[in-house]
N, C-alpha and C positions, 0 to 999 in steps of 0.2 A: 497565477491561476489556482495554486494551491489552499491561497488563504481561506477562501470560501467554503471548499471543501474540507478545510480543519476545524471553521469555525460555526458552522450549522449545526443549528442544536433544534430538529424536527423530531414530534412527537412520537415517538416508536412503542408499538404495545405488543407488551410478549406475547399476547395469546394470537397475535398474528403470524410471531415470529414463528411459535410452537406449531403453528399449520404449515406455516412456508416450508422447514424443514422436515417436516414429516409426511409432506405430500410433495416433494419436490424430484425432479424427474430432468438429465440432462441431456440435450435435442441437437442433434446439429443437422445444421442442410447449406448447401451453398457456403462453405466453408465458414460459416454464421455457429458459434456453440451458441446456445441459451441455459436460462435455466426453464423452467414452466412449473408453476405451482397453483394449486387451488387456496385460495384463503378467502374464508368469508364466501364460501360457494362462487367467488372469483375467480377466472383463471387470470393468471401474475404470470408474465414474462418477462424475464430480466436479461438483459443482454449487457457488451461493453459499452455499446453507445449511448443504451440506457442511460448505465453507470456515467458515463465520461457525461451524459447530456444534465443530469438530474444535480453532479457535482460542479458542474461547471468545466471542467474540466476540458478546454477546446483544443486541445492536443493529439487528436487523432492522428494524426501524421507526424508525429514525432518520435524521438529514436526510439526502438526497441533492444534494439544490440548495437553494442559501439564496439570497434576492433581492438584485439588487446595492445598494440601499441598504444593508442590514442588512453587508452584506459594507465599505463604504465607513466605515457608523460604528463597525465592528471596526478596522477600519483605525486611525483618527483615534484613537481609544483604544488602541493598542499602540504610538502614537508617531509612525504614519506621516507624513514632515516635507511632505510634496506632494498635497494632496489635487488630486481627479482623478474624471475621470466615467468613465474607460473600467478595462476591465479587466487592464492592461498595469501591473506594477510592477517597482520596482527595488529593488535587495537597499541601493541607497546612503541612500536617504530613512528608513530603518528605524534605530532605536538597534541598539548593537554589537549587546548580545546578541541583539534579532532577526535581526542580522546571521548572528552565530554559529548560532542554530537553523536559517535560510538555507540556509545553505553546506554543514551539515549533511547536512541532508536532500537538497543538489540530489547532494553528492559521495553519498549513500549510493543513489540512483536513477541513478549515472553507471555505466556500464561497469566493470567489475573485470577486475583481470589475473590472479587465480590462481583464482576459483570464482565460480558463477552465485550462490548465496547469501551472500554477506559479506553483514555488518551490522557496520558498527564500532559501538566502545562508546562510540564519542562521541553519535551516534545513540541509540542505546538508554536512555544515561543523559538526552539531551535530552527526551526523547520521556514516558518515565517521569518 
């Protein structure tokens, strides 16, 4: 379900962005958060189904929280070299290439210096 969502490339224009977030206001009712924006003398409501419906993403009912055993004997099965009871890991005790998918993802969630959405293709290709 992911790939779609990594690999859409729809036309996004700042001066919309620039409204959305500066007229943007966040709503909850019926346990539903949203966000609600005016753009283009539009009102924009963005929700997660939105999200999940817009990405494709048809996973609405899938995990959100998994238990920390279940999490601990993922672990031990992808190589992790230190088992551990807390939830605190390190990128050292993992094989390279979990290393490499690591590093990946922390550098593609870091800060960017030329645009709020970069996604490198190292990511993309990891991920897919």
């Amino acid at each position: 379900y992911i790939a779609y969502a990594l690999t859409v490339n729809p036309t996004i224009y700042v001066s919309c962005i620039k409204q959305f977030w500066r007229t943007v206001a966040v709503k909850s009712s019926n346990d539903v958060t949203r966000l609600q924006a005016l753009v283009n003398q539009k009102r924009v409501v963005v929700t997660e189904a939105a999200i999940r419906d817009a990405l494709h993403l048809d996973d609405a009912e899938g995990v959100d929280c998994l238990p920390n055993e279940e999490i601990f004997t993922t672990l031990a099965r992808m190589g992790y070299e230190k088992p551990s009871t807390k939830l605190t890991f390190y990128k050292a005790f993992f094989s390279s290439q979990w290393k490499f998918l690591i590093h990946t993802i922390l550098q593609s969630m870091s800060a960017k210096r030329t645009s709020w959405n970069e996604f490198s293709s190292a990511m993309e290709s990891a991920v897919i």
